[in-house]
C-alpha positions as CSV (number, residue, x, y, z in Angstrom):
1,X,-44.1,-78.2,-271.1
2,X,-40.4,-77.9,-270.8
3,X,-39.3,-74.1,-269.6
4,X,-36.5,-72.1,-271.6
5,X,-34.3,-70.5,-269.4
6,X,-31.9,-69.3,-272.0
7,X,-32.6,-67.4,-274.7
8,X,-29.7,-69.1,-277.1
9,X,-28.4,-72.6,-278.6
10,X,-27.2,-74.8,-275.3
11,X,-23.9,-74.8,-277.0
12,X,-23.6,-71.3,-277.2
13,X,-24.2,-71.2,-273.6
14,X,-21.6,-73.2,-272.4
15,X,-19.4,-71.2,-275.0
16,X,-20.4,-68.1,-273.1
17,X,-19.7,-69.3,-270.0
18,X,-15.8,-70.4,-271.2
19,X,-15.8,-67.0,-272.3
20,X,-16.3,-65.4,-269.0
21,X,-14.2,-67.8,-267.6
22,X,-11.2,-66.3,-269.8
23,X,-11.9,-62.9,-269.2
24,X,-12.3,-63.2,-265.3
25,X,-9.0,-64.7,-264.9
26,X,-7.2,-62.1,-267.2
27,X,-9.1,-59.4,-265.0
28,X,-8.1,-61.0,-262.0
29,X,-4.3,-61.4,-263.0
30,X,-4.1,-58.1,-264.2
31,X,-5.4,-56.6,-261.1
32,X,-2.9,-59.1,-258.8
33,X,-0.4,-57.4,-261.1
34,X,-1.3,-54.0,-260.4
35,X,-1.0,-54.8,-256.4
36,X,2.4,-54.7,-257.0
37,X,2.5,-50.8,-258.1
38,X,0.2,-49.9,-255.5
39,X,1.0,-52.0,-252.4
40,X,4.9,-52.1,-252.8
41,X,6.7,-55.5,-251.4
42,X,3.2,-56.7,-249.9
43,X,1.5,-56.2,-253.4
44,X,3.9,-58.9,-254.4
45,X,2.0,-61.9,-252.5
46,X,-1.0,-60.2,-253.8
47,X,-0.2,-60.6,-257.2
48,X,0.9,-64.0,-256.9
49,X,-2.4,-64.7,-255.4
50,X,-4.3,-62.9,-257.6
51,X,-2.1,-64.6,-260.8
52,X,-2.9,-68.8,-259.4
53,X,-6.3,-67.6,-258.8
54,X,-6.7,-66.3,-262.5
55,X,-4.8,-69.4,-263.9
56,X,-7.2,-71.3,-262.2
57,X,-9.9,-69.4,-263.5
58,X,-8.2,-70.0,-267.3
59,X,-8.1,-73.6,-266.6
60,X,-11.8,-74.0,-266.2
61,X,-12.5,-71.9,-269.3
62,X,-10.1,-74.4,-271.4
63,X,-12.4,-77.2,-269.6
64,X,-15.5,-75.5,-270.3
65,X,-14.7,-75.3,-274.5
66,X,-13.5,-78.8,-273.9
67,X,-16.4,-80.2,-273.1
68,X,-18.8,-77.6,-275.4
69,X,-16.6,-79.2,-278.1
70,X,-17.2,-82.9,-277.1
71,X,-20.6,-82.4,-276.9
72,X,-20.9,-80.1,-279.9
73,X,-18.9,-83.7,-282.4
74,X,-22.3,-85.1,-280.9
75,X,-25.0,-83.2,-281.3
76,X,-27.8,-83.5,-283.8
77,X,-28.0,-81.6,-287.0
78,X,-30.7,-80.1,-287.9
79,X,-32.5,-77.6,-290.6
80,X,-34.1,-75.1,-288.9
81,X,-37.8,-74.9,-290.2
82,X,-37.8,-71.0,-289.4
83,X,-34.4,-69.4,-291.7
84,X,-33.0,-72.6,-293.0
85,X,-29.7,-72.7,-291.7
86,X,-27.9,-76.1,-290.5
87,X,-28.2,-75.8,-286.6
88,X,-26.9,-78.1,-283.6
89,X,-29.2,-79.2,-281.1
90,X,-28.5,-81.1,-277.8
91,X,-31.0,-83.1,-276.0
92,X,-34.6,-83.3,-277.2
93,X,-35.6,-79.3,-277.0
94,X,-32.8,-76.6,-277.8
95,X,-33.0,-73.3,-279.5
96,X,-31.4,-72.4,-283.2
97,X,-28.0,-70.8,-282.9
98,X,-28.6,-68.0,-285.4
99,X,-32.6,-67.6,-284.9
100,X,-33.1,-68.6,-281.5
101,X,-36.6,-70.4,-282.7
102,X,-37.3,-73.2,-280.0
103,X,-36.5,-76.8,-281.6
104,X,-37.6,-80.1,-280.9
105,X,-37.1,-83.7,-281.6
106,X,-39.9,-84.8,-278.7
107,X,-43.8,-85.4,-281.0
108,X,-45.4,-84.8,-277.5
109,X,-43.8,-80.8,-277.4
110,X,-44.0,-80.4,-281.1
111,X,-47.0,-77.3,-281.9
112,X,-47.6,-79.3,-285.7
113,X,-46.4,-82.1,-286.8
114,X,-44.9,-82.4,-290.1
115,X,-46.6,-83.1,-293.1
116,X,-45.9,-87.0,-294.5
């Protein structure tokens, strides 16, 4: 039986993580800039450190919703059996983005199978 880690969709999960990505490295700058006010001349190398480092960090975010976009074009849509909304699911188990019901296109994980 395949394990959920995450309670969401997979694509929401790499959303989030872009997300945190973003706001890390506009914490991080913001900090570097505030080494200025408290650490004088020094605070200057600070901040510039503290600025690539946060750049850095906003580069990976913009490479994070990259890819959660490429693989989002490809991803399989689906009616979720539990509230009926269009959801996107990656691989062969996911969850629903709005109802978080675990999804499957695998026979062997399915609980019923669907009446034909």
């Amino acid at each position: 039986m395949n394990k959920f880690f995450f309670k969401s969709a997979k694509i929401n999960e790499f959303r989030l993580w872009g997300l945190v990505f973003t706001l890390v490295g506009m914490g991080v700058m913001i900090v570097g800039t505030g080494g200025i006010i408290w650490w004088g001349q020094i605070g200057r190398i600070i901040a510039a450190v503290f600025m690539v480092i946060g750049m850095i960090s906003l580069l990976i975010s913009v490479m994070v919703y990259f890819w959660a976009g490429m693989m989002s074009t490809s991803a399989t849509m689906l009616q979720c059996p539990e509230c009926g909304r269009q959801t996107k699911m990656l691989g062969k188990t996911d969850r629903c983005m709005y109802c978080k019901t675990i999804l499957t296109l695998d026979p062997a994980q399915a609980t019923h199978a669907p009446a034909e």
